[in-house]
C-alpha positions in Angstrom: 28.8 95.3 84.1 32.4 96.9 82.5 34.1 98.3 85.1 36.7 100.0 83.2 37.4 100.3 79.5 40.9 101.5 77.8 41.4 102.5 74.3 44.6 103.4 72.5 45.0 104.9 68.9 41.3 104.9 68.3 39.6 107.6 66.3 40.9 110.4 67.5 41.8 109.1 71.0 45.1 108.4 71.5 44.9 107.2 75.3 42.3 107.5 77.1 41.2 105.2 79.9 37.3 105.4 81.0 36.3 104.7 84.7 32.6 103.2 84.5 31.4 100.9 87.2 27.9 100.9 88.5 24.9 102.5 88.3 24.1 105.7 85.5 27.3 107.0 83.4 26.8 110.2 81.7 29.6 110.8 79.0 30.1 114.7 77.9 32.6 116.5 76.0 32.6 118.9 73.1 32.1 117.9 69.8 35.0 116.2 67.8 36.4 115.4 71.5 35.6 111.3 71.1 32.2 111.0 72.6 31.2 108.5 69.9 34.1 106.6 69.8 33.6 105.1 73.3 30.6 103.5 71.7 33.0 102.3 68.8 35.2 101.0 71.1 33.0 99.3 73.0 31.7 97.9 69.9 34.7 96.3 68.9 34.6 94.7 72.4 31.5 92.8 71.4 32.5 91.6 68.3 30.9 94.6 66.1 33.1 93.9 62.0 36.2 96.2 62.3 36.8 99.0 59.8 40.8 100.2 59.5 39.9 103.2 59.1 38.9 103.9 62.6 42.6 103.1 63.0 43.8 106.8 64.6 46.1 108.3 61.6 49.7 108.0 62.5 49.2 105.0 64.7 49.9 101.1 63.6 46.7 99.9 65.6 44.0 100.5 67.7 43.5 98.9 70.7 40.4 98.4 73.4 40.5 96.5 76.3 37.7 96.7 79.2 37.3 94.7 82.1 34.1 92.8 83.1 32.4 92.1 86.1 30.6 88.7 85.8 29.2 85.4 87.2 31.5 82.8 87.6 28.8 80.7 86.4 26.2 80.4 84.3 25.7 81.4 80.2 28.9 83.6 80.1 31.1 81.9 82.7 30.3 78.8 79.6 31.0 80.6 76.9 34.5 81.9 78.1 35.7 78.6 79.2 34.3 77.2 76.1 37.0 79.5 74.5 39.5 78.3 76.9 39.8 81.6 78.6 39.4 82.3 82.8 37.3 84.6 85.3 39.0 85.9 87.6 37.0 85.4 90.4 36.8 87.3 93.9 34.6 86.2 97.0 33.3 83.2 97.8 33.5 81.3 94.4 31.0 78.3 96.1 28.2 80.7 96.2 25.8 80.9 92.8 26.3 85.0 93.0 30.1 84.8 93.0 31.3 87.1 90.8 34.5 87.7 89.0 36.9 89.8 86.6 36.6 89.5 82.9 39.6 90.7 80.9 38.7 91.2 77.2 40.5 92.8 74.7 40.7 93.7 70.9 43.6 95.3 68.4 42.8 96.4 65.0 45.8 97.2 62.8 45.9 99.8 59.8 45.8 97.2 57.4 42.9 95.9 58.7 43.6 92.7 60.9 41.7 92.3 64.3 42.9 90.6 67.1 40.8 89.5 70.5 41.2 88.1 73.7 38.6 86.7 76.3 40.1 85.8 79.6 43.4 85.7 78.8 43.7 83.8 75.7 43.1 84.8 71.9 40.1 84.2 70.6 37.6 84.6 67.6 35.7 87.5 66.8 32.4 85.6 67.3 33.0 84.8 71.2 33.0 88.3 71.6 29.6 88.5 69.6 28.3 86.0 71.5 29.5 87.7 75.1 27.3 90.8 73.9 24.3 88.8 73.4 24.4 88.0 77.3 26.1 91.5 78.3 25.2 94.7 76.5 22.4 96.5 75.1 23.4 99.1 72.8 21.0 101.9 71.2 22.3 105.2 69.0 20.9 106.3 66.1 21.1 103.1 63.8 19.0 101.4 66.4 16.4 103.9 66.5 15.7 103.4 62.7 16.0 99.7 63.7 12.9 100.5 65.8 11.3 101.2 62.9 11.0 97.7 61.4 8.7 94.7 61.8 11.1 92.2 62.9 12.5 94.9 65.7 9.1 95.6 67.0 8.2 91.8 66.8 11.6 91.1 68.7 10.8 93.9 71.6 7.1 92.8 72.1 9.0 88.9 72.5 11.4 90.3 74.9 8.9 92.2 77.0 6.4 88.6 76.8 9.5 86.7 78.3 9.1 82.9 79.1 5.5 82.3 78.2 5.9 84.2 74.6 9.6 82.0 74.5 7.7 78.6 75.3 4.7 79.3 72.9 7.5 80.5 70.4 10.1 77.3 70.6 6.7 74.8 70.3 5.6 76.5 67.1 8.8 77.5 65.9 9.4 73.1 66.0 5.8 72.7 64.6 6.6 75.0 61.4 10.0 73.0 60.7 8.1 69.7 60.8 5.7 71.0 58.7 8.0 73.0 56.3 10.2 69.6 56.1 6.8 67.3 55.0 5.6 70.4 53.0 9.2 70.2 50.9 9.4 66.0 50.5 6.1 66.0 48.7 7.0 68.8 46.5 10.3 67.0 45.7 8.6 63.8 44.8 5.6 65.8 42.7 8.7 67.4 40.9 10.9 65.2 40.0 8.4 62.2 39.1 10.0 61.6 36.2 13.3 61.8 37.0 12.5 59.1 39.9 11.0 57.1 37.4 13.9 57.4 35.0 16.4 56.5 38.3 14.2 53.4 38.3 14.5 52.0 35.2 18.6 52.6 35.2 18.4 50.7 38.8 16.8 47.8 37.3 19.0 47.2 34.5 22.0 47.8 36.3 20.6 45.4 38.9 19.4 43.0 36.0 23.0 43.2 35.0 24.8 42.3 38.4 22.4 39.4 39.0 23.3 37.9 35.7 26.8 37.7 36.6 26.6 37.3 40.4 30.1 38.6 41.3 31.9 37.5 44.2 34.1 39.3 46.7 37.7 39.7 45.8 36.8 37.4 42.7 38.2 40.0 40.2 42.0 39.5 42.2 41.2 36.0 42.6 40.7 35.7 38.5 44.0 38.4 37.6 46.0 36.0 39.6 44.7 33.1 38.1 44.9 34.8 34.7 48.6 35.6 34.9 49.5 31.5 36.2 47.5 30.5 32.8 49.1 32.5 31.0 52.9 31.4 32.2 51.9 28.0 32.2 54.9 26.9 30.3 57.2 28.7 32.0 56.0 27.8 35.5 55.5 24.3 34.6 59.5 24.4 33.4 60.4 26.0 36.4 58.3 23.6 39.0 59.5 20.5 37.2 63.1 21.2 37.6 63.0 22.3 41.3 60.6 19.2 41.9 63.8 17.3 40.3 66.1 19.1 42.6 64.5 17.6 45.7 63.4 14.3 44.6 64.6 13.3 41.0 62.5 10.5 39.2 65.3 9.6 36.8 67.5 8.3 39.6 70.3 11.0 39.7 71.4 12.5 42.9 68.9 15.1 44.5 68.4 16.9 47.9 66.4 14.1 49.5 68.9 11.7 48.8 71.4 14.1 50.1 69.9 14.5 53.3 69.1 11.2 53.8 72.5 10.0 53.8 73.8 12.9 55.8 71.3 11.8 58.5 72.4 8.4 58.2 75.7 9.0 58.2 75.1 11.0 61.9 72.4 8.1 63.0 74.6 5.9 64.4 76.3 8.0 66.4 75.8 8.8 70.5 77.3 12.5 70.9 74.6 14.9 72.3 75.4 17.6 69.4 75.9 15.2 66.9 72.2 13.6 68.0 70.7 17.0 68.0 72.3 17.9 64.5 70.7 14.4 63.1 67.1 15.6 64.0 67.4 19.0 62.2 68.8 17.2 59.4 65.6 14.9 59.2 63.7 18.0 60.0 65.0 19.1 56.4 64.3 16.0 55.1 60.3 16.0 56.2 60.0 19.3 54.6 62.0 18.8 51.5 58.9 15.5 51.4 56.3 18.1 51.4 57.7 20.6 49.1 58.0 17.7 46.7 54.3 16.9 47.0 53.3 20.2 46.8 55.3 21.1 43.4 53.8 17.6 42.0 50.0 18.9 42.9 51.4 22.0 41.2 52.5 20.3 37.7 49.1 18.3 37.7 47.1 21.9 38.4 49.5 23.1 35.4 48.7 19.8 33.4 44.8 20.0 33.3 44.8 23.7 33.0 45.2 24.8 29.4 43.7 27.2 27.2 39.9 26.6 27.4 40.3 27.6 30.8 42.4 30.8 30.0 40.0 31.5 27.6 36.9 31.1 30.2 38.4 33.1 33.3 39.6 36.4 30.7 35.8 35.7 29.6 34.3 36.3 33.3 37.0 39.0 34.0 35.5 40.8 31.1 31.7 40.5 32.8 33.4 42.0 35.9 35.5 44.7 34.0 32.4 45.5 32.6 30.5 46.4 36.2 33.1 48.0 37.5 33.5 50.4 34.6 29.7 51.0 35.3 29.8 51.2 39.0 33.7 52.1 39.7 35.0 49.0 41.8 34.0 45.9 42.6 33.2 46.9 45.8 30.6 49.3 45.2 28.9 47.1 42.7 28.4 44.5 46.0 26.7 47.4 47.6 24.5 48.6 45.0 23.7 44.7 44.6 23.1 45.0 48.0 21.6 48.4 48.7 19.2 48.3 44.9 16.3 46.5 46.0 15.8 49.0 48.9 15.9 52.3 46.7 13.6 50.4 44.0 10.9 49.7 46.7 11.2 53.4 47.5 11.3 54.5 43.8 8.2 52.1 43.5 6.1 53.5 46.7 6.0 57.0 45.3 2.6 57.1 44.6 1.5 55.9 48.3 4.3 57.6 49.9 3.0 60.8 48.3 -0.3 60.0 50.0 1.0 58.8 53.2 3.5 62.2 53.5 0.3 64.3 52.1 -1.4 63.1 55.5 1.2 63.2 57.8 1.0 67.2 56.9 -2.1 67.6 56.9 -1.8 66.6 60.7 1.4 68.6 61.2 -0.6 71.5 59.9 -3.1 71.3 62.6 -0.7 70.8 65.3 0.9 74.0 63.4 -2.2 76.0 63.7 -3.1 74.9 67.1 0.9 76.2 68.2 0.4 79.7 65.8 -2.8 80.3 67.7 -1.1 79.2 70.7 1.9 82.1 70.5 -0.6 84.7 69.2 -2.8 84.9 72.2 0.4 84.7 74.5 1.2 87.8 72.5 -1.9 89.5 72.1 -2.5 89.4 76.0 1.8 90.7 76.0 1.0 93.2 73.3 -2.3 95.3 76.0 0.1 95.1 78.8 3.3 96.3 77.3 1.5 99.1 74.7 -0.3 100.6 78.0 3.5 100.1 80.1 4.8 101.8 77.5 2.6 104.8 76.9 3.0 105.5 80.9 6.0 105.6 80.1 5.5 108.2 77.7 3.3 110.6 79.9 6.4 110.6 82.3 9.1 111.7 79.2 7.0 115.1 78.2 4.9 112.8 75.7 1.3 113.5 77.5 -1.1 113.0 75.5 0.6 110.2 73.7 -0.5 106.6 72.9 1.2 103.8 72.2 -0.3 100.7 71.0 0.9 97.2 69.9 -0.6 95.4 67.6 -0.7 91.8 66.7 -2.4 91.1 63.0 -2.6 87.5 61.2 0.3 87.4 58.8 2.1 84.8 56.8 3.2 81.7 58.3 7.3 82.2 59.4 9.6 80.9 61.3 8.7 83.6 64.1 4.9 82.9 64.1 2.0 84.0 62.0 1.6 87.2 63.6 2.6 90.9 62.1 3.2 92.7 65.2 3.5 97.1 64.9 4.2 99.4 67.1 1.4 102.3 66.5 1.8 105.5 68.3 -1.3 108.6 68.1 1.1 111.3 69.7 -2.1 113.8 69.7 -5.6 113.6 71.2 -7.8 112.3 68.1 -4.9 111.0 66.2 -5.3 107.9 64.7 -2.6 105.1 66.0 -0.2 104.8 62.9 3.4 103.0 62.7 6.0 104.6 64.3 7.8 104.3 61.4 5.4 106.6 59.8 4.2 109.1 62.5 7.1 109.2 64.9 9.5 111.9 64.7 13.1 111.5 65.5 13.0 112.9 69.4 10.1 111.1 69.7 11.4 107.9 68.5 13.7 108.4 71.0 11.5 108.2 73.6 9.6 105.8 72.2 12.9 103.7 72.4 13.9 105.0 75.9 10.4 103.8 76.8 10.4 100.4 75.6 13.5 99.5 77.4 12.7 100.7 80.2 9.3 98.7 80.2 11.0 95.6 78.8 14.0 95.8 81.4 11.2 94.7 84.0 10.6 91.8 83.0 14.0 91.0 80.9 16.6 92.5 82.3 19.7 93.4 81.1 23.7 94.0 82.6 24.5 96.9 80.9 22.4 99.5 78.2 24.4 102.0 76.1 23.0 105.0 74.8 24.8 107.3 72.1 22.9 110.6 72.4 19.3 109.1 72.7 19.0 112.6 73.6 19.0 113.6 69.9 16.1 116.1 68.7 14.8 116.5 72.2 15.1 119.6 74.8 13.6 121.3 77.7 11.4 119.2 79.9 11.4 116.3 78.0 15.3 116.0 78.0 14.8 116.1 82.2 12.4 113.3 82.1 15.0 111.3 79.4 17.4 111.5 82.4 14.9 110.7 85.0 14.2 107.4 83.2 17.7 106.5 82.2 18.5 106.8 86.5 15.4 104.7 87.2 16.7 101.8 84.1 20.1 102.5 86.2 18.5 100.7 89.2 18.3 97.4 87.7 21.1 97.8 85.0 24.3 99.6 84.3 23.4 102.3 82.3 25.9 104.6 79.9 24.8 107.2 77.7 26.8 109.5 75.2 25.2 112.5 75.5 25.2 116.7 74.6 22.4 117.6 77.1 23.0 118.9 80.8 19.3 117.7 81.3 20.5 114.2 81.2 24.0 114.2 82.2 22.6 115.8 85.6 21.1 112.4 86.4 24.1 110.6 86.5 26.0 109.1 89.7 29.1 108.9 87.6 30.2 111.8 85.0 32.6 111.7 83.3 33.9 114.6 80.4 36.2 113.8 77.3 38.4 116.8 76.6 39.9 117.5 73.4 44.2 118.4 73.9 45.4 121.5 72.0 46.5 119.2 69.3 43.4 117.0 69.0 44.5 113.9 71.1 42.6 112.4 73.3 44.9 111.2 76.6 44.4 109.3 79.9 44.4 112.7 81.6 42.0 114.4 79.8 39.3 111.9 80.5 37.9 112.8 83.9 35.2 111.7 86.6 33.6 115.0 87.3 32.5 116.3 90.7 31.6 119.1 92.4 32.9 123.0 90.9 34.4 120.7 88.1 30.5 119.1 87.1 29.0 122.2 88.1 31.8 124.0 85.0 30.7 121.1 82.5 27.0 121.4 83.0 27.1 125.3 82.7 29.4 124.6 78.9 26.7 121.9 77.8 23.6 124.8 78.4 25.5 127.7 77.7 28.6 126.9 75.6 30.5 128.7 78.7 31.9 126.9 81.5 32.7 130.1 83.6 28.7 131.7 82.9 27.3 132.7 86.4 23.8 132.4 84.8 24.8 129.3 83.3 26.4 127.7 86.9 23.0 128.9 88.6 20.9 126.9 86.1 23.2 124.0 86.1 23.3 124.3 90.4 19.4 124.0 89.6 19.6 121.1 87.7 21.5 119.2 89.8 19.5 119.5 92.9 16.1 118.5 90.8 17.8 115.4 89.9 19.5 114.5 93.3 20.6 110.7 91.5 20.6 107.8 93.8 24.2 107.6 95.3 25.8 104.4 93.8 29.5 104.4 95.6 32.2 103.5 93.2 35.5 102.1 95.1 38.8 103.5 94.1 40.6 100.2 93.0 44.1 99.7 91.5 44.7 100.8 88.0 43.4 97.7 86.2 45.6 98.5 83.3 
């Protein structure tokens, strides 16, 4: 549940600092006073898309912060750590039921930037979306016309079906996606036939290509190398034979080797330790300048029976490669298509058969599709009787007597939600044909009709916290008595807060609080007050009356207030969170 919610700069609230906690919250004031924008700022909270404009004028930002109480483990205690964010937990923190503090905040700026923080640390706007999914229920007007579409009612006949309609769900919901997957391979390969065929033909000459000239790895470095030597060959040859000359002349003039030689013999026949060790490095040089000699002499001979047929033949097969990897961008990846070809060919070859063999595999995903559709629509036909008559006992209790409401379940189109077209019908009059609600409900009774669901649906899939904004609307009199009635009973499983202009409900409440509008239009931590006693008695007489000081008005309100007699849900004075 939120325990406690500030805003700043918001609307026309400048400060105010709302003291929620447990149980039913009734939120009064007169109109223009901020009533709504509690719901706005809440909405920003859980991640709702923020509009600048709600930015209060004068003011560089708006800013909401609430505080949380939740698990320290499970769904939510995942999701904050997830964002690196902390509970702030109290109690015994080994015990599955330990809860903690949530800190959560949001700014908005004039020029439209948002800003959020779970737990401590900044995070994105969709954390907070996804914290509302396991937190908050929230209904006002635009939810109410929600109610009025398939995919709504569908959603709140699921909810109230809870785990058997979810398990028949997630097996055909993984039945349709094998069967949509099949269904879409066999139309790409009866589509594009031709263009498979055409991908076929370019593969084999390509591959015709790369067999003819069976490349080798590196080969096209191997050959520019090779190229380049052939191509120097006079130069190199110059060059070799005059270093080979320098170490070991044939001609008989004096070289390195001689050199060396005689400087090792010259050290041979001597016995001093240095000296000794000197002599072997010097016929270390000597053995090397040997092999260099050999080596440049292999060299010359490479360079002697190399000559231009050869240049001719290794610019020849440098062209054949030049010519794949023009085709196929590097060497490289013409190895791989060499490689990877006859695999896509056998594929491209098999369409006819594969066609076949895919044709049957849906054919038996079908089925099994059918079997799961069939499956989920009698796990929501069976939901549908049970929540329809739920719901319309509901209705007898909210001044809706003779009302009916009734869910059906109809054979559709195949979705990714089922085969099934569920509607909400409600007959509001003895005789009256069941129709949409869409079509036959009125707004004050779609109100009720909403009121009613959740209260129904909260059974079986409850909820932390429901807010209302004025679910009240285009209803009076009794049935505004039984509203508050129901939203105290929802408040004995859930936190429950409602926005509302009816004394009716707000007498229901265990916690009231009134937003009051300043002489100069701000809304201020001060004017927002928990209401009790003479001071609840005043606000109930203003919301019948329009006076707060109307003996009639403070009789009726007196009245009011014994009928409901709420149950008493103690809220502990705590230090100011904020």
């Amino acid at each position: 549940m939120i325990e406690e919610m500030r805003m700043q700069g918001l609307g026309v609230i400048d400060d105010a600092v709302l003291p929620l906690g447990p149980g039913f919250t009734a939120i009064t004031g007169e109109t223009g006073a901020g009533k709504t924008m509690v719901v706005t700022g809440l909405g920003l909270l859980l991640g709702q898309r923020a509009d600048s404009g709600a930015v209060r004028a004068g003011a560089s930002q708006a800013s909401v912060a609430g505080v949380w109480i939740v698990p320290t483990r499970g769904p939510i205690a995942d999701i904050v750590t997830d964002a690196g964010g902390e509970i702030e937990g109290f109690g015994s923190a080994d015990s599955d039921a330990a809860q903690g503090e949530l800190y959560v905040s949001r700014t908005l700026s004039a020029e439209g930037r948002s800003r959020a923080s779970v737990g401590g640390r900044a995070a994105p706007a969709g954390v907070l979306s996804a914290l509302a999914d396991e937190l908050v229920v929230v209904h006002g007007q635009s939810e109410q016309l929600r109610l009025r579409s398939a995919a709504a009612q569908r959603d709140a006949l699921d909810r109230f079906g809870g785990a058997p309609v979810a398990r028949a769900l997630e097996s055909y919901t993984a039945a349709f996606t094998r069967w949509r997957e099949l269904d879409a391979e066999i139309t790409d390969l009866a589509e594009n036939r031709d263009r498979r065929a055409e991908e076929a033909g370019q593969l084999r000459e390509a591959l015709a290509l790369i067999e003819a000239t069976a490349p080798e790895d590196g080969e096209d470095i191997v050959l520019a190398e090779r190229a380049e030597r052939l191509a120097n060959a006079e130069e190199l040859r110059l060059a070799a034979s005059l270093a080979r000359n320098a170490i070991s002349s044939e001609e008989g003039e004096p070289d390195a080797s001689v050199l060396v030689a005689e400087a090792r013999r010259q050290l041979d026949r001597l016995t001093d330790p240095e000296l000794v060790e000197i002599a072997e490095g010097i016929a270390d040089v000597g053995y090397r300048l040997e092999d260099l000699s050999v080596r440049l002499s292999a060299y010359l001979a490479d360079l002697d029976e190399s000559g231009p047929h050869e240049l001719a033949a290794v610019e020849e097969r440098r062209a054949a490669l030049t010519t794949l990897i023009r085709a196929h961008g590097s060497l490289d990846e013409t190895l791989a298509l060499w490689r990877s070809a006859p695999t896509r060919l056998a594929e491209l070859d098999d369409d006819g058969d594969r066609i076949e063999r895919l044709q049957a595999e849906r054919d038996a995903a079908r089925a099994e599709l059918d079997e799961a559709a069939s499956a989920l629509t009698a796990v929501r036909a069976e939901a549908a009787e049970r929540l329809g008559a739920a719901v319309t006992a509901e209705l007898h209790a909210l001044a809706m007597p003779d009302a009916r409401l009734e869910v059906a379940v109809r054979d559709g189109t195949a979705s990714t939600h089922g085969r099934d077209d569920v509607a909400i019908l409600l007959a509001p009059h003895p005789g009256a044909e069941p129709r949409s609600v869409a079509k036959s409900a009125s707004g004050g009774e779609l109100s009720r009709v909403m009121l009613a669901i959740e209260v129904v649906i909260a059974g079986t899939d409850p909820v932390p916290t429901f807010v209302f904004d004025e679910v009240d609307a285009g209803i009076g009199g009794a049935a505004a008595i039984e509203v508050g009635r129901r939203l105290a009973r929802l408040a004995e499983s859930s936190q429950v807060i409602a926005v509302t202009h009816l004394a009716q409900v707000a007498a229901f409440a265990s916690n009231h609080l009134s937003v009051v509008k300043s002489n100069d239009g701000a809304v201020t931590a001060s004017n927002v007050r928990r209401l009790s006693g003479n001071d609840r008695e005043a606000e109930m007489a203003r919301l019948l009356s329009g006076l707060a000081d109307s003996d009639a008005a403070l009789t009726h309100a007196r009245e009011l207030l014994s009928l409901a007699v709420p149950p008493t849900v103690r809220i502990e004075a705590r230090d100011e969170l904020f």
